[in-house]
N, C-alpha and C positions, 0 to 999 in steps of 0.2 A: 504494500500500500504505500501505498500510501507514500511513496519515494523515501522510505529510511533507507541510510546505506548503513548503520552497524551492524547489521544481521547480515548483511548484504556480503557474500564472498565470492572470488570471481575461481567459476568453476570449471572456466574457459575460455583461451586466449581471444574467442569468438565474442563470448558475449560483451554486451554494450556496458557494463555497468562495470563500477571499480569499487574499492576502499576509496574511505572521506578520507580528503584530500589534509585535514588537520592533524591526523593519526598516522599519513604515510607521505611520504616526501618520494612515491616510485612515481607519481603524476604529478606535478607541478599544476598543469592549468588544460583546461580542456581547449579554449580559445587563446588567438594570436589578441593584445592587450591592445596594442592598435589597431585592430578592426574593433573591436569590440567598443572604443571610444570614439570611433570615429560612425558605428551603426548605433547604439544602444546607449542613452543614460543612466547612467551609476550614480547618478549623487542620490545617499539617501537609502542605497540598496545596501542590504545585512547580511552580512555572513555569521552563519553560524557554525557549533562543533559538526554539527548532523543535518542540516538545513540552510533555508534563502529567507530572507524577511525583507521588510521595509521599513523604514521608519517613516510615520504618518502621523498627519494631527488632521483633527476634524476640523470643519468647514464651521469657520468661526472662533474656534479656538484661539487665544492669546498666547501667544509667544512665550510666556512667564510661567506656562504649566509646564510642569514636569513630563519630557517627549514621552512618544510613546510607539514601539516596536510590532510589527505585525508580522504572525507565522504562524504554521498550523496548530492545534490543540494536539496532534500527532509529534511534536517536534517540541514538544514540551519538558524534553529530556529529565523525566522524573526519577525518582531515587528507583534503584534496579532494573531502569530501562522498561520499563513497564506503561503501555499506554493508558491514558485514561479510558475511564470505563464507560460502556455503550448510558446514556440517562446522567453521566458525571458530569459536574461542574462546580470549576474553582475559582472561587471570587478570595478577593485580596490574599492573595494567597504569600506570603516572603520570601523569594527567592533571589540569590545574589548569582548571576552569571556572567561572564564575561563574553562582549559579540562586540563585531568589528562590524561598523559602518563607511560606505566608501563613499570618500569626496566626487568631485565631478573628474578628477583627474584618476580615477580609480587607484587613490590611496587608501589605504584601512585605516582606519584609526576605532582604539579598542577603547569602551564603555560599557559601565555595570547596571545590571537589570538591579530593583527593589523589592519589584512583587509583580507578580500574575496578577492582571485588575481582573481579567476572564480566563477563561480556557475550558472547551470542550471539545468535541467530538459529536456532539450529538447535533441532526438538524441540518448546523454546517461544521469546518473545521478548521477552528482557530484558537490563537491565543495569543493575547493584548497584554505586553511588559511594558511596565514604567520603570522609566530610567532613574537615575539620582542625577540626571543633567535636566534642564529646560531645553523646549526648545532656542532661544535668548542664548544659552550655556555653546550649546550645540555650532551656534552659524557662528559665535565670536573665536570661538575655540578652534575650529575644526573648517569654515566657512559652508557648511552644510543646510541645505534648505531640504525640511522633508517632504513628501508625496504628500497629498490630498487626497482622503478618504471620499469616493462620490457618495452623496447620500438617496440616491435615487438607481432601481431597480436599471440593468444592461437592458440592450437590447440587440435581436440576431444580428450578423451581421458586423456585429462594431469590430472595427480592425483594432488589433491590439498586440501586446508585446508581451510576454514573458523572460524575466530578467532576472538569473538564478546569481545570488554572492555566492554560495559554495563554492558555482563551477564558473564565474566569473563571466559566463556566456547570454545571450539572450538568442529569445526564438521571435519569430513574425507570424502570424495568423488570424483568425479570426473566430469569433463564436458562434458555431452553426448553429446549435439548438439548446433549448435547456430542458431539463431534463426530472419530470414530476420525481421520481427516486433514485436513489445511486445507492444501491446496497452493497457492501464490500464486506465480508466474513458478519461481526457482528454488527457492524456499525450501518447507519441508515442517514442520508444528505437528502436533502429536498431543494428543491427548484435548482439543481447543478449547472455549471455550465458545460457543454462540449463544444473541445475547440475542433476545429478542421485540420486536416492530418500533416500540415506544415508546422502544427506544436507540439513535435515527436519529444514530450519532455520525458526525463528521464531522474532516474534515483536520486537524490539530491538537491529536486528544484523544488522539493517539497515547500510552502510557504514563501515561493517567490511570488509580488505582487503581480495580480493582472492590470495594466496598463493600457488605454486607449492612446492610442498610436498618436502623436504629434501632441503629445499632453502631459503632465505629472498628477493628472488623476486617478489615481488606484481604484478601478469597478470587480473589483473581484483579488481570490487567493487560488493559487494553484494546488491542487494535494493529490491528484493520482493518476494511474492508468491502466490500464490490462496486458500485464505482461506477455501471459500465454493464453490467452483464448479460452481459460476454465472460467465458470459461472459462479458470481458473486461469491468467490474466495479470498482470501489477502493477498493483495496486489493484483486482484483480477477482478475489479468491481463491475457489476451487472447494473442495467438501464431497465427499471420497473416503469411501465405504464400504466396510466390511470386506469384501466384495467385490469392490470395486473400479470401483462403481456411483459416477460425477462425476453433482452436483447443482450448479445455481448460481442464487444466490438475488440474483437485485440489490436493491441496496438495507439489506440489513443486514446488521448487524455482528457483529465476534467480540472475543472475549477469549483469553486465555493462560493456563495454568497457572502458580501460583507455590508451591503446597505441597511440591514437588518439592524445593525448595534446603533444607530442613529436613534432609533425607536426604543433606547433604552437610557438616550441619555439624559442631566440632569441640567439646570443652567449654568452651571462650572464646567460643564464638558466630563464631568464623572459618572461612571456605572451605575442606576438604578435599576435594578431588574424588578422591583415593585413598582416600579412608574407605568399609570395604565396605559396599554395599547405596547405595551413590553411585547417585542417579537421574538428575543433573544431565550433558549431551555435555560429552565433558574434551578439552583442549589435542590 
């Protein structure tokens, strides 16, 4: 699933997937650094141990809040490597991790997470770190501006990017359809998106943002694909229709809803999952 690569072991000089690039130094970078700044914007994009992120502020947000990082609820690297559970969810949760944000010059520069504001798996799949920087902290320090979270629903067709820090690479495509379920082993995603087969992403671009092309507005998260062709098992998530007609498509990938946590915020830009018309699965 879910593109983790620490379980991930290459069983064959053939297959496409490696070890995370942070625990082996036998791959350096999957992409040439000058194409990749010269196609794809990096300011703003997250590396993580096991993962891609963004750092993003909501639309309205002040500069003076404390940033805040965006990657899958899968990517949440919990104590034993253990995902969160199908129904689970973690509000303010303490976490100190160290992740590398890249300039526009795709430099890294390392900063520490405080807490999990969210994180799940259920619905869609994500999870929202607060920094111990501001954004203010962030652009003086570092001269980093982060992406803009849209608060309103994609729609087919919007060309868009996918831009993994793991693997320092970006893809081009667009979103064909969405998709009423996406069942993967236990886990269950609604209103998904699928991209068209130009977003061949792979193991590690887990929680890289979806971008609409000629923009830094983040309409979506990236978190899977169907490896081999088996039916709604891990790493092979299946397409339920609203009838309840299973499709499995190998080979491509899906995205996540993120427009949804807007419907849960408060006038400070803070997590309410009590606030009515909450879209967002609560505790």
């Amino acid at each position: 699933m879910l593109k983790l690569l620490f379980s991930l072991l290459m069983l064959a000089s053939a297959q496409a997937f490696a070890l995370p690039v942070e625990t082996t130094r036998a791959i350096e970078r999957l992409s040439d650094k000058s194409f990749a700044l010269n196609k794809f914007d990096f300011e703003g994009i997250v590396k993580l141990s096991n993962c891609s992120g963004a750092l993003i502020r909501f639309e309205g947000a002040p500069e003076t809040n404390k940033a805040v990082i965006m990657t899958n609820g899968h990517c949440a690297d919990l104590p034993g490597g253990v995902f969160i559970k199908p129904g689970q969810v973690l509000v303010n949760k303490k976490v100190k991790r160290s992740v590398g944000i890249f300039d526009a010059n795709m430099n890294l520069h390392r900063v520490s997470t405080t807490q999990f504001l969210f994180a799940t798996m259920t619905d869609t799949d994500v999870s929202l770190y607060e920094l111990e920087l501001t954004y203010k902290n962030i652009k003086d320090q570092f001269g980093i501006e982060p992406f803009t979270l849209a608060s309103t629903h994609p729609t087919e067709n919007t060309e868009m990017q996918i831009i993994s820090g793991y693997w320092e690479k970006g893809w081009d495509c667009s979103i064909e359809a969405f998709i009423p379920k996406l069942k993967e082993d236990a886990y269950t995603w609604v209103d998904s998106l699928r991209y068209n087969d130009a977003c061949d992403t792979t193991h590690g671009t887990s929680g890289s943002p979806i971008i609409e092309r000629n923009t830094r507005s983040v309409i979506g998260i990236n978190n899977t694909g169907n490896d081999s062709g088996e039916k709604c098992t891990m790493d092979n998530p299946c397409e339920v229709s609203t009838d309840g007609t299973i499709t499995v498509r190998q080979g491509i990938s899906y995205g996540q809803q993120t427009y949804t946590i807007y419907s849960c915020l408060n006038e400070t830009f803070g997590l309410d999952l009590k606030k009515a018309g909450c879209l967002l699965p609560k505790p």
